[in-house]
Backbone as CSV, one residue per row, in Angstrom:
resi,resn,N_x,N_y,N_z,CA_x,CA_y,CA_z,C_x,C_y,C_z
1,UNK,34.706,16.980,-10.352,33.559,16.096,-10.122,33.225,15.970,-8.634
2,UNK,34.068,16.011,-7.773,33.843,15.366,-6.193,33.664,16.696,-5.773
3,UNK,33.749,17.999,-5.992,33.876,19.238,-5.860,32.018,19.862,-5.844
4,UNK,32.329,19.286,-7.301,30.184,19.618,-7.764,29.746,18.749,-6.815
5,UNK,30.017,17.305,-6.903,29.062,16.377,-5.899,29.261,16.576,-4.759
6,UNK,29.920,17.090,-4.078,29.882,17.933,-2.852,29.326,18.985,-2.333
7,UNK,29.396,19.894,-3.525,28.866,21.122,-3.330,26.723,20.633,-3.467
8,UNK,26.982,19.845,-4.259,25.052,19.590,-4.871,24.576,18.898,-3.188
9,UNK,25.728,17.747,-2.575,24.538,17.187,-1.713,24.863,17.563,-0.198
10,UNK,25.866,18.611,-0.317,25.688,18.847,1.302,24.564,19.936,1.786
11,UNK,24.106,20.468,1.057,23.373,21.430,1.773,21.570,20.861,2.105
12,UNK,21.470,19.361,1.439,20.399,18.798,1.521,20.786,17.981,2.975
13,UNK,21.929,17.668,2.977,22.368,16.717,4.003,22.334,17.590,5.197
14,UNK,22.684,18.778,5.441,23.329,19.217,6.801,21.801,19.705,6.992
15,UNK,20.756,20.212,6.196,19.366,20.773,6.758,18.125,19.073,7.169
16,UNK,19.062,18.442,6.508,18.136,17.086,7.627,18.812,16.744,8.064
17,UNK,19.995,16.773,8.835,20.592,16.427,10.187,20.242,17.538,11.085
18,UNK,20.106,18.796,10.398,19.509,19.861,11.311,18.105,19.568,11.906
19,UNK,17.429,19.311,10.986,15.656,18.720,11.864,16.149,17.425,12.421
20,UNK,16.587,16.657,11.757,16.279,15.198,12.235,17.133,15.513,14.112
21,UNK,18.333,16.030,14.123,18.201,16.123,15.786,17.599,16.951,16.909
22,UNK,16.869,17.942,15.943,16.343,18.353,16.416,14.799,17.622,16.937
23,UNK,14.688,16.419,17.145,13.802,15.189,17.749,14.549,15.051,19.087
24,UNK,13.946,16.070,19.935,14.450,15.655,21.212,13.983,15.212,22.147
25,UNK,12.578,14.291,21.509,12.327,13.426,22.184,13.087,11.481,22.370
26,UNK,12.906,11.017,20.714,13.492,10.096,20.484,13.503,9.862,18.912
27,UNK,14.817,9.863,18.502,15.111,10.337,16.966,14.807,8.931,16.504
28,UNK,14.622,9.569,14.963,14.166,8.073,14.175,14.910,7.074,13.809
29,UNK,14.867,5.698,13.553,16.097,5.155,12.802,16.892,5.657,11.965
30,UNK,17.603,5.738,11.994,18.354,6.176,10.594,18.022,5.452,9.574
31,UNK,17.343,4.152,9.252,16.971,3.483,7.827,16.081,3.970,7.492
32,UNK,14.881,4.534,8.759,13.959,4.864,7.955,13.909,6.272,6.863
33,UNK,14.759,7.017,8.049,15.309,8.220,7.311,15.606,8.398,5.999
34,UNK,16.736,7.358,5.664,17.171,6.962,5.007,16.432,6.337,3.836
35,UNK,15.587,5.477,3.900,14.469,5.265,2.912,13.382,6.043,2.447
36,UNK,12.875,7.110,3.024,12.367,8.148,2.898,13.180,9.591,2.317
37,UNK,14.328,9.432,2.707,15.544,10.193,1.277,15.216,9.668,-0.131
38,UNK,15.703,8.563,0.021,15.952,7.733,-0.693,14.367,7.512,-2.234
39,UNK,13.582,7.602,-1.505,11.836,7.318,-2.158,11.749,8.721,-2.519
40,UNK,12.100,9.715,-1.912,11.866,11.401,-2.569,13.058,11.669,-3.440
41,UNK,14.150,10.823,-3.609,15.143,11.262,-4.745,14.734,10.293,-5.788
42,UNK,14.244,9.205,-5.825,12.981,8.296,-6.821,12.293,9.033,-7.620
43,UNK,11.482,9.772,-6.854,10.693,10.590,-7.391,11.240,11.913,-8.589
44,UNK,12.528,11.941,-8.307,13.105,13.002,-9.340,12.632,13.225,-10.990
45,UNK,13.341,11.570,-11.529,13.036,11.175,-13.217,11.519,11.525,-13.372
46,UNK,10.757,10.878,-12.845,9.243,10.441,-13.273,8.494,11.915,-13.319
47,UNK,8.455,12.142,-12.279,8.314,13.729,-12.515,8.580,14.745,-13.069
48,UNK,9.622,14.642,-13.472,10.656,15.790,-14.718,10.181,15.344,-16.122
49,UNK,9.601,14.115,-16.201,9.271,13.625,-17.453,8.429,13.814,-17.290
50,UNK,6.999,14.236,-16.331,5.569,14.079,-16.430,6.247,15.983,-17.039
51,UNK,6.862,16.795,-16.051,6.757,17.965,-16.116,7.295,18.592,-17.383
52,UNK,7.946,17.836,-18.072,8.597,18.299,-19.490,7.390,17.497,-20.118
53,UNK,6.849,16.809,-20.455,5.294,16.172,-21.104,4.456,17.366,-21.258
54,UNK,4.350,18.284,-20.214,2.992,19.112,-19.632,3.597,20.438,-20.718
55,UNK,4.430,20.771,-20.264,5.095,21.709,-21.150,5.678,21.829,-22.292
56,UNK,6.409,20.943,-23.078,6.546,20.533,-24.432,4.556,20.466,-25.023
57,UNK,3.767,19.815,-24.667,2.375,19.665,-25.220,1.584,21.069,-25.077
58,UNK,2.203,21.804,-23.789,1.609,23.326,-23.774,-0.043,22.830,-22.922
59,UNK,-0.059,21.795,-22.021,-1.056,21.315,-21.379,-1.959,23.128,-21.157
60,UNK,-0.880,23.270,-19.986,-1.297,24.310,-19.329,-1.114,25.939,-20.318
61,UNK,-1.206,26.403,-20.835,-0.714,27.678,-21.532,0.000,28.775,-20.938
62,UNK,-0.775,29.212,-19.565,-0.958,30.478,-19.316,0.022,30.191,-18.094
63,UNK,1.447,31.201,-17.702,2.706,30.684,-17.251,2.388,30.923,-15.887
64,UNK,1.239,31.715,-15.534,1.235,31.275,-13.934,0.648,30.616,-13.541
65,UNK,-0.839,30.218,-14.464,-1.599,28.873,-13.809,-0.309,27.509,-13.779
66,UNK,0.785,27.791,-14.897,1.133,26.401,-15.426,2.365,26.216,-14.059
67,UNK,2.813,27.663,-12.742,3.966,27.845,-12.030,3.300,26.655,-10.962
68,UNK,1.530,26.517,-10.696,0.997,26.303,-9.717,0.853,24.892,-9.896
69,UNK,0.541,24.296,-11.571,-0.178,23.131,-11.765,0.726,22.279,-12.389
70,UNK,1.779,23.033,-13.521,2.730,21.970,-13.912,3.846,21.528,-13.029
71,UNK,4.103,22.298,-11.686,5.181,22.084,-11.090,4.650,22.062,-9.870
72,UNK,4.192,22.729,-9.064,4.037,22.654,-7.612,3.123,21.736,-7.325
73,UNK,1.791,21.660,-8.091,1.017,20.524,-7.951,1.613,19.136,-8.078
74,UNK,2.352,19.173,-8.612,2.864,17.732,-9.163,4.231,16.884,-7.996
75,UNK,4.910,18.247,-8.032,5.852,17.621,-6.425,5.449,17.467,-5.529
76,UNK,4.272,18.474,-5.133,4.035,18.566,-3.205,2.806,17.353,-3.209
77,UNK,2.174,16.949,-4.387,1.322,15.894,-4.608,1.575,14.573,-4.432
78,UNK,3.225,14.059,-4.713,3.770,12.958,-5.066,4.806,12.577,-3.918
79,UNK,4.866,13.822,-2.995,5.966,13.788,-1.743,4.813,13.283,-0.587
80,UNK,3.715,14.233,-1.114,2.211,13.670,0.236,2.019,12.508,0.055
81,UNK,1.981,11.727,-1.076,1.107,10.332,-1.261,2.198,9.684,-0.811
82,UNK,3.938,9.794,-1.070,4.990,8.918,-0.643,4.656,8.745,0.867
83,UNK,4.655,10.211,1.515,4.544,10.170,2.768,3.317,9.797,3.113
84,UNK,2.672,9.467,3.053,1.432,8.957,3.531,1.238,7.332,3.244
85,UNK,1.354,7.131,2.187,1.725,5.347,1.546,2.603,4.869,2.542
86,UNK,3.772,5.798,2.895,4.823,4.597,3.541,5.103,5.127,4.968
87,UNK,4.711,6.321,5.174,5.028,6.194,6.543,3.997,7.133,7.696
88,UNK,2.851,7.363,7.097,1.555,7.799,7.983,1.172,6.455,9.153
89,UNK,0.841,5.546,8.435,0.509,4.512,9.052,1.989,3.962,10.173
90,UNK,2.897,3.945,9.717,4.101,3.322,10.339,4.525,3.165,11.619
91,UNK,4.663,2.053,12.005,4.790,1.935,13.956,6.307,2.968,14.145
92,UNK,6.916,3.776,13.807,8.250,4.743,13.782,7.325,5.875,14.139
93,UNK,6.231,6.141,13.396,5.838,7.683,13.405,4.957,7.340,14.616
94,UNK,5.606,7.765,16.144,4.682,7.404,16.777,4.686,9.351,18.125
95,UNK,5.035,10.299,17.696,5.373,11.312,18.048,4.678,12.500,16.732
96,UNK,3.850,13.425,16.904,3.984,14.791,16.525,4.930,15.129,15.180
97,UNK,6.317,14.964,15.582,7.672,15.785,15.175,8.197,15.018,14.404
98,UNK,7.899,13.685,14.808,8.498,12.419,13.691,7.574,12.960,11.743
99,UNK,6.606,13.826,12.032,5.949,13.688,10.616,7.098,14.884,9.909
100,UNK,7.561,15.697,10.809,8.506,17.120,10.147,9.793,15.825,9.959
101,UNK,10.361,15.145,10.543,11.786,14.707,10.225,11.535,13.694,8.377
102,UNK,10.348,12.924,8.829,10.097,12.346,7.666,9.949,13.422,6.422
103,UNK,8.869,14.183,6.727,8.500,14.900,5.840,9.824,15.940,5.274
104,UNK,11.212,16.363,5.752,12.110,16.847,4.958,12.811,15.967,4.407
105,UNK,12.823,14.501,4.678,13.627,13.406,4.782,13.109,13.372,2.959
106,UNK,11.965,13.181,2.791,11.518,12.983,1.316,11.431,14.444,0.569
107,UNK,11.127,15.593,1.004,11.532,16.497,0.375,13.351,16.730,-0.163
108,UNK,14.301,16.586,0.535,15.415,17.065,0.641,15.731,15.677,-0.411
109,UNK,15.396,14.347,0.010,16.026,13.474,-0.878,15.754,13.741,-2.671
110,UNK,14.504,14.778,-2.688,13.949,15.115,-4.350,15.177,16.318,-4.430
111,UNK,15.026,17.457,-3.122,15.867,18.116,-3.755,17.157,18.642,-4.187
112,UNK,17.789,17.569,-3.616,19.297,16.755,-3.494,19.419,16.641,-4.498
113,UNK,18.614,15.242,-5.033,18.861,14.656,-6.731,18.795,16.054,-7.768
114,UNK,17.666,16.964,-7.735,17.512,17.564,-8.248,18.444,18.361,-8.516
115,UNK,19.294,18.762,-7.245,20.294,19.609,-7.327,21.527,19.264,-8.140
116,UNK,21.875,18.108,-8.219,22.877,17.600,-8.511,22.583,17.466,-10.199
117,UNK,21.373,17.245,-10.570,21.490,17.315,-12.043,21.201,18.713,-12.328
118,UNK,20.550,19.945,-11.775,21.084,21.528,-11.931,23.089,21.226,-12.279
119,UNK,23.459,20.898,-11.046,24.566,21.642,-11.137,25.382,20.819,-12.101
120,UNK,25.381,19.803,-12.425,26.623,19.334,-13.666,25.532,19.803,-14.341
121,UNK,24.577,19.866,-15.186,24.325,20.645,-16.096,24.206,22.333,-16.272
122,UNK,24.813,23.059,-14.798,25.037,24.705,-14.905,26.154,24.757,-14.229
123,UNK,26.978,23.903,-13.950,28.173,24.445,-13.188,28.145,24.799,-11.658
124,UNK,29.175,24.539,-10.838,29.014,24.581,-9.558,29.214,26.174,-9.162
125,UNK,29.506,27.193,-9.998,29.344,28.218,-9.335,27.080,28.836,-9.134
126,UNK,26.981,28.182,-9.618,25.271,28.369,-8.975,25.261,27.171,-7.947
127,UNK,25.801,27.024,-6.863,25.332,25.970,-6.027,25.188,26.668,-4.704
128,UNK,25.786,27.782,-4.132,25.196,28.873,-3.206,23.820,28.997,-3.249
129,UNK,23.759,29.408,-4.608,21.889,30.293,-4.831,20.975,29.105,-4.999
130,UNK,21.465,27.756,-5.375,20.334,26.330,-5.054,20.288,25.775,-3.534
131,UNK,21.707,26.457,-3.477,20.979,26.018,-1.943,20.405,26.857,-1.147
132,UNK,20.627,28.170,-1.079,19.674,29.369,-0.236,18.076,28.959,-0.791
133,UNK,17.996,28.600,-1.590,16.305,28.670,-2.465,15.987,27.609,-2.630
134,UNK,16.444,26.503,-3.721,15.508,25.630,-4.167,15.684,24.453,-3.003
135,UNK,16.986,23.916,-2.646,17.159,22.797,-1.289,16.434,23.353,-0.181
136,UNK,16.495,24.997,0.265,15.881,25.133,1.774,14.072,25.209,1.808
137,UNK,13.710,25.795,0.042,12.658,25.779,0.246,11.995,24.334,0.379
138,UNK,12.483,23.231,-0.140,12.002,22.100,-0.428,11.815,21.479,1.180
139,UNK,13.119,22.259,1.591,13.139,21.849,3.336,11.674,22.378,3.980
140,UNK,11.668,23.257,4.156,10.570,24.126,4.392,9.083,23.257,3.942
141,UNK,8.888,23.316,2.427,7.712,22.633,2.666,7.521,21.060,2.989
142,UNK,8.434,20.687,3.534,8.777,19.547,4.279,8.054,19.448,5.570
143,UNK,8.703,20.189,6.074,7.828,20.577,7.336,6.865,20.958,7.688
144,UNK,6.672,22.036,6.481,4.564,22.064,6.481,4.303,20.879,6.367
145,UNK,4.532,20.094,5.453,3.766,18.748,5.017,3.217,17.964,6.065
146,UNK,5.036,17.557,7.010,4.988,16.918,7.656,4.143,17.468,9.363
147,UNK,4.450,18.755,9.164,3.539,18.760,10.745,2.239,18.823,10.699
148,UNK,1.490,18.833,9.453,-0.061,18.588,9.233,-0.114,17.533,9.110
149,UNK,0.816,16.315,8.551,0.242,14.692,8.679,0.650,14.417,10.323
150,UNK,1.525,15.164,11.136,1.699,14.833,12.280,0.391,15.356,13.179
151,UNK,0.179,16.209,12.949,-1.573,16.740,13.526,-2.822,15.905,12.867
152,UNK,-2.820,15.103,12.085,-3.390,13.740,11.476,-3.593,12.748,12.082
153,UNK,-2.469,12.569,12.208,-2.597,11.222,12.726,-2.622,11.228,13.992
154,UNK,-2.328,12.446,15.199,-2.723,12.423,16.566,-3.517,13.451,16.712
155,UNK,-4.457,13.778,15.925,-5.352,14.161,16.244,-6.836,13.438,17.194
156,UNK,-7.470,13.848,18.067,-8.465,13.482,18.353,-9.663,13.467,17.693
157,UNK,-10.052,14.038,16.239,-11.041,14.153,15.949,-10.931,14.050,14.637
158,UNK,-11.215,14.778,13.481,-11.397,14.015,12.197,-10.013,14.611,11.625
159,UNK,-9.292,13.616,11.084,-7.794,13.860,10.575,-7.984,14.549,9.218
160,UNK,-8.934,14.212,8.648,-8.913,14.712,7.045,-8.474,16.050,6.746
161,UNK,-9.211,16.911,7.689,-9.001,18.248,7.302,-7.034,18.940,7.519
162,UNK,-6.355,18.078,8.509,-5.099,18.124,8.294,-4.582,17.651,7.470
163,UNK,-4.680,16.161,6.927,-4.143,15.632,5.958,-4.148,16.484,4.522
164,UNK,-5.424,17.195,4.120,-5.647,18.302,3.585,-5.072,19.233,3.348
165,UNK,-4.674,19.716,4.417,-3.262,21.087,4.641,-2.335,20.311,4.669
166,UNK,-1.879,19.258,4.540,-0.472,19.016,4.614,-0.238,19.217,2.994
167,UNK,-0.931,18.491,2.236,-0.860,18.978,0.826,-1.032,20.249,0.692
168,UNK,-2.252,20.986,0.842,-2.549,22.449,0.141,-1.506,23.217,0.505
169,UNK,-1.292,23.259,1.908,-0.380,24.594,1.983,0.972,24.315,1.457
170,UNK,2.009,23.659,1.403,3.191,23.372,0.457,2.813,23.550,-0.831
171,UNK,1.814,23.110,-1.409,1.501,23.432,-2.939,1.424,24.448,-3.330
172,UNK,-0.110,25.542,-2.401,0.046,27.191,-2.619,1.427,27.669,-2.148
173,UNK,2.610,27.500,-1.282,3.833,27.967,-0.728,4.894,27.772,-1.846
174,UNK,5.080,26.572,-2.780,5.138,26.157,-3.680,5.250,27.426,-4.928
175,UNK,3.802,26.763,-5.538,3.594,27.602,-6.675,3.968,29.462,-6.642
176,UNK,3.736,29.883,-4.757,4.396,31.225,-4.764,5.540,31.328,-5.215
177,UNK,6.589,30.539,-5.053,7.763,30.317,-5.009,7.625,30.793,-6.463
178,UNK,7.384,29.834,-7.239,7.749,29.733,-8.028,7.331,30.867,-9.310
179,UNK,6.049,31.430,-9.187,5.665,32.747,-9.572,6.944,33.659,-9.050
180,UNK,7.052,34.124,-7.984,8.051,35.016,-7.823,9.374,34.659,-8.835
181,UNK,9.735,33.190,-8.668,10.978,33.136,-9.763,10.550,34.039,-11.248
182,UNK,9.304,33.900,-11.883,8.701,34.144,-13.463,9.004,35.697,-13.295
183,UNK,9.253,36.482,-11.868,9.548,37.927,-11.935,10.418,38.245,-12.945
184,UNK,11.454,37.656,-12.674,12.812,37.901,-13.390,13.473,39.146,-12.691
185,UNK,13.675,40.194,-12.952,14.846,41.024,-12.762,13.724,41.881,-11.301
186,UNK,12.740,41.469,-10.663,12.299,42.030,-9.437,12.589,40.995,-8.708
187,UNK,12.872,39.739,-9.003,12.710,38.547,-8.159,13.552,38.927,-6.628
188,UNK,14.469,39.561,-6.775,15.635,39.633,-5.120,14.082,40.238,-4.174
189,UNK,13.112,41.180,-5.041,12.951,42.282,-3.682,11.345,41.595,-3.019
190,UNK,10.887,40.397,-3.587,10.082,39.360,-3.675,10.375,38.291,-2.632
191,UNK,11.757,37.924,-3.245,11.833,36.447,-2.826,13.141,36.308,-1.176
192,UNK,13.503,37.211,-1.162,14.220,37.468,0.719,12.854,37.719,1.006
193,UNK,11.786,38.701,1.254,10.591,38.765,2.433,9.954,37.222,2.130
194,UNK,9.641,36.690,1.351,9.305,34.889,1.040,9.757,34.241,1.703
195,UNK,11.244,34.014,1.808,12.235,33.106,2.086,12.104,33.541,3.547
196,UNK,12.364,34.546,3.735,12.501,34.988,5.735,10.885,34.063,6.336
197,UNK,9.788,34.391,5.749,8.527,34.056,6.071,8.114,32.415,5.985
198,UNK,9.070,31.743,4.745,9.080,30.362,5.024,9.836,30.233,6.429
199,UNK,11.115,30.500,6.037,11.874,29.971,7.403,10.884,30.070,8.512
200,UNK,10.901,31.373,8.999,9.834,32.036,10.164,8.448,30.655,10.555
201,UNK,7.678,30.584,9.525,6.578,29.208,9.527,7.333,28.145,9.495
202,UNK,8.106,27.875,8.679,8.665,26.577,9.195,9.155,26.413,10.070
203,UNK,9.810,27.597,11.243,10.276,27.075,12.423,9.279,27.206,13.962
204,UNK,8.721,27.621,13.266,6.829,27.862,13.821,6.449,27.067,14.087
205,UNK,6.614,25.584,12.821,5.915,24.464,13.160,6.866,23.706,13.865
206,UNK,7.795,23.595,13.847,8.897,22.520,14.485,8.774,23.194,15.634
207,UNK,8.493,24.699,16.450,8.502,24.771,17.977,7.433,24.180,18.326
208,UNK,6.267,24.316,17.397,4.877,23.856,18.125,4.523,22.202,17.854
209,UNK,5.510,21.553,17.219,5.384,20.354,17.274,6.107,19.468,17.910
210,UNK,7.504,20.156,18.884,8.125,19.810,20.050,7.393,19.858,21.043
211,UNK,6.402,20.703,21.462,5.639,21.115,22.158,4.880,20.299,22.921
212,UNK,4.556,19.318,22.115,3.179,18.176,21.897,3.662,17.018,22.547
């Protein structure tokens, strides 16, 4: 038991201590951090039940519209509105880079929980391959999220069109993801050039949002 629960939440833990110090201007509270984990591992149940609803009823039919709309739409949708409800406005987010620490802070806390009910229900020898993929990608579109609400809210001119991309692009990055998984037995020669190209953009945005 302490073995699986070890194996499920460190790899969510050590990739937001990895961004979060990487704030080298002035790092966030740790509560807030912490509550923003905390509100994206919330989000786990409600969603798994909207997403088993969509699919048990056969909402969507057709398995790649359903990779984009029953699943990617529905997380990167519900991580933007958290982040935006509770901490767009917030006297903490007062830096660029603070929107990437938040923004993995609520990704990683969904895909933590998430992980942890994968692995007691598949066993801890798949906890390598959840964390190379499903924890880093979640990291990843974390940081898209968050460095388009951070170009939002200090922007000089009309924020919408960032706030915009902070959703769209995690959603289309998203639903790729997740099409490439529906490959099945091509998925390796797909999803390393993916995975290199998230990392690559996601660390794209964290240089250019130190920057600022």
């Amino acid at each position: 038991m302490l073995v699986l629960l070890s194996a499920a939440i460190a790899p969510g833990l050590a990739l937001l201590c990895y961004f979060y110090l990487n704030d080298k201007n002035e790092t966030e509270p740790l509560s807030m951090v912490l509550r923003s984990f905390l509100n994206g591992a919330l989000l786990v149940f409600p969603l798994m039940f909207m997403e088993y609803i969509m699919e048990e009823e056969q909402i969507i039919e057709n398995m790649y519209l359903s990779s984009f709309l029953t699943v990617a739409f529905i997380e990167e949708f519900f991580k933007w509105f958290i982040l935006f409800f509770t901490i767009y406005n917030h006297v903490e987010f007062d830096e660029p880079y603070d929107g990437i620490v938040y923004g993995v802070a609520v990704s990683l806390g969904f895909a933590t929980l998430e992980n942890i009910l994968y692995l007691f229900a598949n066993g801890v020898h798949i906890a390598m391959g959840r964390a190379l993929l499903p924890v880093s990608s979640h990291a990843l579109f974390g940081v898209i999220m968050g460095y388009y609400l951070g170009k939002g809210k200090f922007s000089l001119s009309n924020a919408g069109p960032y706030l915009f991309l902070a959703f769209f692009i995690p959603f289309i990055l998203h639903g790729l993801y997740n099409l490439i998984l529906l490959k099945g037995g091509v998925t390796i020669y797909w999803m390393l050039p993916f995975m290199v190209f998230l990392w690559w953009l996601g660390m794209n945005k964290v240089k250019k949002a130190r920057m600022v």
